[in-house]
C-alpha positions as CSV (number, residue, x, y, z in Angstrom):
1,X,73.7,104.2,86.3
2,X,77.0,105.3,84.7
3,X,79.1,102.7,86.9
4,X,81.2,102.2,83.1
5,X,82.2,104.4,80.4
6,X,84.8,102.3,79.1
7,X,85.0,98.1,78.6
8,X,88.7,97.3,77.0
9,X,90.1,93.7,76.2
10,X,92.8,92.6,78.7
11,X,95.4,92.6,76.3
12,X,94.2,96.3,75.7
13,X,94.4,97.6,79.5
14,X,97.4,98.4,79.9
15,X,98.1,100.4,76.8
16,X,94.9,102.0,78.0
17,X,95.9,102.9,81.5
18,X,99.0,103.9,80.5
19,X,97.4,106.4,77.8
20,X,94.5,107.6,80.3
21,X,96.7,108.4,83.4
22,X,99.6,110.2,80.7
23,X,96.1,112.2,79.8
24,X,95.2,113.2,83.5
25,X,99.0,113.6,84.2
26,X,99.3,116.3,81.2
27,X,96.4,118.6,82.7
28,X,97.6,121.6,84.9
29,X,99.7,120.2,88.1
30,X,98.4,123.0,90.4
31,X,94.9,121.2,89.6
32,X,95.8,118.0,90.1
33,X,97.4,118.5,93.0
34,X,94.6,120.4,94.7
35,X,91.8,117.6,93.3
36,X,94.2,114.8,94.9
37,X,93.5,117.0,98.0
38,X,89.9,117.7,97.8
39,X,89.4,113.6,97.2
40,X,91.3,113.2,99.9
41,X,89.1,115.2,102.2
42,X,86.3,114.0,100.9
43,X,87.2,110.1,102.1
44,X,87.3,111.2,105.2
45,X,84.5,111.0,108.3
46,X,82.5,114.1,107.3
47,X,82.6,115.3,110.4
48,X,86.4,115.5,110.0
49,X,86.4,117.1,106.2
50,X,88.0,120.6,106.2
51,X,85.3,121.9,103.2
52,X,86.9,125.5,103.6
53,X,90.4,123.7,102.5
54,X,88.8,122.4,99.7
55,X,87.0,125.9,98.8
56,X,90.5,127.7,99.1
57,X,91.6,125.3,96.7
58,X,89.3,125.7,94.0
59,X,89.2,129.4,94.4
60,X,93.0,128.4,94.3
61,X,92.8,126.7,90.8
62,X,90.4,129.7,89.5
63,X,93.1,132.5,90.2
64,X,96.1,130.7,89.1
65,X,98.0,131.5,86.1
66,X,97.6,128.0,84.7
67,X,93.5,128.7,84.6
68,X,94.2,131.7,82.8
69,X,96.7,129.7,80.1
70,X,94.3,127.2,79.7
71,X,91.2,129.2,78.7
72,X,93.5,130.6,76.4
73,X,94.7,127.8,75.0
74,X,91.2,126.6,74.6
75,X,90.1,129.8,72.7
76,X,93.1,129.8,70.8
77,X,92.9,126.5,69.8
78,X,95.7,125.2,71.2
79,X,97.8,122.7,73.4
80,X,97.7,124.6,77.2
81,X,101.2,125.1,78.5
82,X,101.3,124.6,82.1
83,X,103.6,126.0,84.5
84,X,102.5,125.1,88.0
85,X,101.5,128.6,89.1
């Protein structure tokens, strides 16, 4: 069912969390940002989600600098540099 894709050792977890959550926190912060948003509207009743909110913000994420960096990055074979923008 995909419900796990990881099983640590408790001594492990931490380490892990720490590691995973450094991993999300290095992707582009515009992103982030708008996917903490989207997640947000999606908890919510859906008959109070603002979808269009959610569509500004991808189309947001796709005509930001930071997209364009990190498809170059990727072609480049590089580490993205993110700038917020």
């Amino acid at each position: 069912m995909g419900l796990v894709n990881r099983v640590v050792k408790v001594a492990d977890l931490d380490d892990y969390v720490s590691n995973y959550a450094a991993m999300i926190g290095g992707n582009a912060p515009l992103t982030i940002r708008q996917v903490k948003g989207t997640i947000g509207e999606l908890m919510k009743d859906p008959a109070e989600r603002d979808l269009g909110q959610c569509d500004k913000w991808v189309k947001g994420c796709f005509d930001s600098a930071d997209y364009v960096e990190g498809q170059a990055a990727f072609m480049e074979k590089r580490r993205a540099e993110f700038k917020g923008r």
